[in-house]
C-alpha positions in Angstrom: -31.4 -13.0 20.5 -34.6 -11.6 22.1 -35.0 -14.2 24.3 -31.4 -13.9 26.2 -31.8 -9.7 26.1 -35.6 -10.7 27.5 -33.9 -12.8 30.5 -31.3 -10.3 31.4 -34.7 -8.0 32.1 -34.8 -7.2 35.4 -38.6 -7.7 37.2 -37.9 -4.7 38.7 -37.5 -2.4 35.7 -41.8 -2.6 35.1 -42.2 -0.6 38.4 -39.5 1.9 37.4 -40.2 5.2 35.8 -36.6 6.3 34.8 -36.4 5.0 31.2 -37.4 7.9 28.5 -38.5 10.5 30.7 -38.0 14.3 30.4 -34.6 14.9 32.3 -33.4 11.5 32.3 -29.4 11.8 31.6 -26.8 9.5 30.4 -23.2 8.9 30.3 -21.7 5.6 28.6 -18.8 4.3 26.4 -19.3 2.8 22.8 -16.9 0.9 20.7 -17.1 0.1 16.9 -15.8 -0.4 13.1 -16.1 1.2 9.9 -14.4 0.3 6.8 -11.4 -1.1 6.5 -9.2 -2.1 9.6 -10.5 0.8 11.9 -11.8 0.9 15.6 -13.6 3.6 16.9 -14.2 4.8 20.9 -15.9 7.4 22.1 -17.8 8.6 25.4 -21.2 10.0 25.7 -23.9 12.0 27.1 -27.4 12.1 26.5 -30.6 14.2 27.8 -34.0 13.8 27.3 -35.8 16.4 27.1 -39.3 14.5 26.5 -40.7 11.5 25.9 -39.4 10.9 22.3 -36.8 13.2 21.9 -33.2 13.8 23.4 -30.3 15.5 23.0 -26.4 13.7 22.2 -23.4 14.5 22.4 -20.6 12.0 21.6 -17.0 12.1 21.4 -14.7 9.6 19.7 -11.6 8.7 18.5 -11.1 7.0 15.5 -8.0 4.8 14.0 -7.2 3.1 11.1 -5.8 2.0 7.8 -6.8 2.4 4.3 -5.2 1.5 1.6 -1.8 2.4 1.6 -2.7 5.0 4.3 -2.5 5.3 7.9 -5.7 7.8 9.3 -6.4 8.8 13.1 -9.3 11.7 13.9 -11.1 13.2 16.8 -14.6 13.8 16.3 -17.3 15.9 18.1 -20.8 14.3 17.5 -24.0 16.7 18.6 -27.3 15.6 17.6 -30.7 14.5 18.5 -32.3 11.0 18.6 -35.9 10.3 18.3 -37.6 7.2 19.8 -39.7 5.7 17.2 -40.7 2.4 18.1 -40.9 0.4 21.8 -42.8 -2.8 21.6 -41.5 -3.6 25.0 -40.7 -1.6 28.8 -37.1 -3.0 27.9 -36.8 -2.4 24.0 -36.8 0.7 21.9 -35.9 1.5 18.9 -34.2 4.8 17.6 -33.2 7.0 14.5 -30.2 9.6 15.2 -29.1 12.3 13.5 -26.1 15.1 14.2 -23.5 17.0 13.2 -19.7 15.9 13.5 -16.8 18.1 13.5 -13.3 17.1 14.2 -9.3 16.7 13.2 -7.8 14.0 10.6 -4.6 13.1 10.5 -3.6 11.2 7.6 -0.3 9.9 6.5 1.0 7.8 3.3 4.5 6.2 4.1 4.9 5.1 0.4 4.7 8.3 -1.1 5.7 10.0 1.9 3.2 12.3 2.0 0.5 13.6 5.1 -2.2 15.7 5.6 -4.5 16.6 8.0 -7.2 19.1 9.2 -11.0 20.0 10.3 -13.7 18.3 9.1 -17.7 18.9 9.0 -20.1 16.8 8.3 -23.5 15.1 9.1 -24.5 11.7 10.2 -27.4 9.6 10.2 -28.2 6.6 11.8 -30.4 3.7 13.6 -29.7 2.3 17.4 -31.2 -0.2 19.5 -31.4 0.4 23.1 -31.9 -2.7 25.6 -32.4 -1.9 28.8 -31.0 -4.1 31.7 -32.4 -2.6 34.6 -33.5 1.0 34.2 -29.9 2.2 34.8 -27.9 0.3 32.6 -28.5 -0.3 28.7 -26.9 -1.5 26.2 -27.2 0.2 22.6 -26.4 -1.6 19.1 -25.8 1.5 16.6 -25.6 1.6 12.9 -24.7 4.7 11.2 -23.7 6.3 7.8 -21.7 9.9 8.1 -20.6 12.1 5.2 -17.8 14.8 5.9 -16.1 17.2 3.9 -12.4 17.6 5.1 -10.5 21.2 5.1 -6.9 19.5 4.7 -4.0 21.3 4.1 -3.7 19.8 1.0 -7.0 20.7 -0.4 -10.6 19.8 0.0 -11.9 15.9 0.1 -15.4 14.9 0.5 -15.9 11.0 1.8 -18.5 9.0 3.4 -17.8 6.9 6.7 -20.1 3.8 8.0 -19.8 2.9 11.8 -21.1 0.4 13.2 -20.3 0.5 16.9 -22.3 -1.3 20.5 -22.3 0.9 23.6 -23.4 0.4 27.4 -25.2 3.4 28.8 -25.7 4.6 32.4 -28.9 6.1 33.2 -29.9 8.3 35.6 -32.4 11.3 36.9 
């Protein structure tokens, strides 16, 4: 696997200084799954503002089935990502962390019954970010969240994997 992300390096990206620079920005799209027969969306933005450290901000939409119930949401994702290892110009390696609020909508046809409300809750996770050329990268993202939802049927406190690949632009 490294050697077909190595040959989609471009020789130009070594004379670049764009990648993980204070005020580098970035806009992209991710996709994923979590448990279950769900797909997740979402857009994002991302600023560094140094070397290691950035700020994201991710939204996403969320749709699935569990169980006997049928669940969609809208999630807010703020956080901060810290680089942590880059062995290569091209490679690096990342742990994430942020805060998600949102909306659930959950319904159970059998029993006839639905819910749905805010929910708060943190996430943590791992990414890795291959860069293409120094605008374009492509990030592979695992992550474990915990929320608490506010339903209007009472409290309920799960926890939610995603596993999810992205394609970032970057830019100055």
């Amino acid at each position: 696997m490294a050697v077909l992300l190595g040959s989609c390096v471009s020789p130009a990206y070594a004379e670049s200084s764009i990648s993980h620079i204070k005020g580098m920005n970035a806009i992209g799209f991710r996709a994923g799954t979590g448990l279950g027969q769900t797909f997740d969306v979402g857009i994002l933005y991302q600023y560094h503002f140094s070397k290691r450290w950035s700020f994201l901000a991710n939204v996403d939409f969320e749709k699935g089935k569990f169980q006997n119930a049928d669940f969609w949401g809208i999630k807010v994702y703020p956080g901060v990502e810290c680089s942590v290892w880059h062995p290569a110009s091209w490679f690096y390696l990342h742990l994430i962390g942020d805060i998600n609020m949102g909306y659930d909508n959950w319904e159970n046809k059998d029993i006839d019954k639905k819910t749905s409300g805010f929910v708060l809750g943190l996430d943590l996770g791992v990414n890795f970010e291959f860069y293409a050329i120094p605008q374009l990268s492509f990030v592979l993202q695992a992550q474990q969240g915990w929320d608490w939802g506010f339903y209007n049927t009472g409290g309920y406190n799960y926890f939610h994997p995603l596993f999810s690949l992205g394609i970032k632009y970057n830019f100055k």
